[in-house]
C-alpha positions as CSV (number, residue, x, y, z in Angstrom):
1,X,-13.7,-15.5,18.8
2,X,-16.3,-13.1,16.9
3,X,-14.7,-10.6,19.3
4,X,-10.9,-11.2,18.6
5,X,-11.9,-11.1,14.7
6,X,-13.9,-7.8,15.3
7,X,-11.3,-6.2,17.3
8,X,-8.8,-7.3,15.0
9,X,-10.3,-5.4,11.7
10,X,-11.1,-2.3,13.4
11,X,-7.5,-2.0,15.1
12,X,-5.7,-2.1,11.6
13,X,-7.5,1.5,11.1
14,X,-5.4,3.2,14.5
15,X,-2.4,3.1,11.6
16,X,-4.1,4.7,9.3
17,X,-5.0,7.7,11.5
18,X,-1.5,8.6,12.2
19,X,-0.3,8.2,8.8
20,X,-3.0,10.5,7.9
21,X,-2.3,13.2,10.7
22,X,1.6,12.9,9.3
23,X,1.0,12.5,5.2
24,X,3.5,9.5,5.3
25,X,3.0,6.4,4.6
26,X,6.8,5.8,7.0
27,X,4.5,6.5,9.6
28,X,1.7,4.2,9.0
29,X,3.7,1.6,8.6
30,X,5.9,2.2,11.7
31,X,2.8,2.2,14.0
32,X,1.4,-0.9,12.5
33,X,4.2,-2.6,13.5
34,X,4.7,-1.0,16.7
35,X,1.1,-2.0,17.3
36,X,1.3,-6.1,16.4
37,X,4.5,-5.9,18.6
38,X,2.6,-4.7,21.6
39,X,-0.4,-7.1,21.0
40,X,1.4,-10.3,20.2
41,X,4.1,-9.8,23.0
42,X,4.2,-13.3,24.8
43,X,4.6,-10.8,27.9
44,X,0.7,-11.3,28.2
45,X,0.5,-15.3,28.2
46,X,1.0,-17.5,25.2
47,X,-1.7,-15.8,23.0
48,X,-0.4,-12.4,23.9
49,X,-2.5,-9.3,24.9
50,X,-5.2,-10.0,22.3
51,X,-6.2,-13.1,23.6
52,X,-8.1,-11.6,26.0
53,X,-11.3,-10.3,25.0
54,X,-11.1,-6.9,27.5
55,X,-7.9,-6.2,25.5
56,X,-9.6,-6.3,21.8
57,X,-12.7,-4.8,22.8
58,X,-10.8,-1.8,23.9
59,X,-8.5,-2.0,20.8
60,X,-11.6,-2.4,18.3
61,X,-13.1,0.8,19.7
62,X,-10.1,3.1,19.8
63,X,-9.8,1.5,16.0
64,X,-13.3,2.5,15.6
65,X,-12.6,6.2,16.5
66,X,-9.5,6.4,14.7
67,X,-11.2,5.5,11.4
68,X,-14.0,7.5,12.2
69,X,-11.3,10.9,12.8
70,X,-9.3,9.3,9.7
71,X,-12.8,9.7,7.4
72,X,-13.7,12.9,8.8
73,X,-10.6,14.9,8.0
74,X,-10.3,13.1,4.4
75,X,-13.7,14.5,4.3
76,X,-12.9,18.1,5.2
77,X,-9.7,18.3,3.3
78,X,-11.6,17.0,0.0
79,X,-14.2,19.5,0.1
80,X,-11.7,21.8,1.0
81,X,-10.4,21.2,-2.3
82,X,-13.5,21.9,-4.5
């Protein structure tokens, strides 16, 4: 379960990296929900494709580099800035 719950916060960053590539908040919101439609599908079995722990593993780490990419270029663009 620790692994569902895991994979689960570090997922909701893949939204954020392509609303940031895009500036538009259209965006992140579009692949959010593109995203929970592809995970919850009943497709997969009753709990969907997160149910299995393979599935949210892989999810938490491509979340995990998204928000890692996602804090790097709001990094570059602020000092950019100065």
């Amino acid at each position: 379960m620790m692994i569902t719950i895991i994979g689960s916060v570090l997922m909701g960053l893949i939204p954020l990296f392509f609303g940031m590539i895009n500036k538009s908040v259209i965006v992140t919101v579009i692949t959010s929900i593109l995203i929970m439609c592809v995970v919850t599908s009943s497709a997969a079995g009753p709990g969907g494709i997160f149910s299995k722990s393979s599935a949210a593993i892989v999810l938490g780490i491509l979340g995990l580099i998204a928000g890692k990419a996602t804090f790097t270029r709001l990094e570059k663009e602020d000092f950019k800035l100065k």
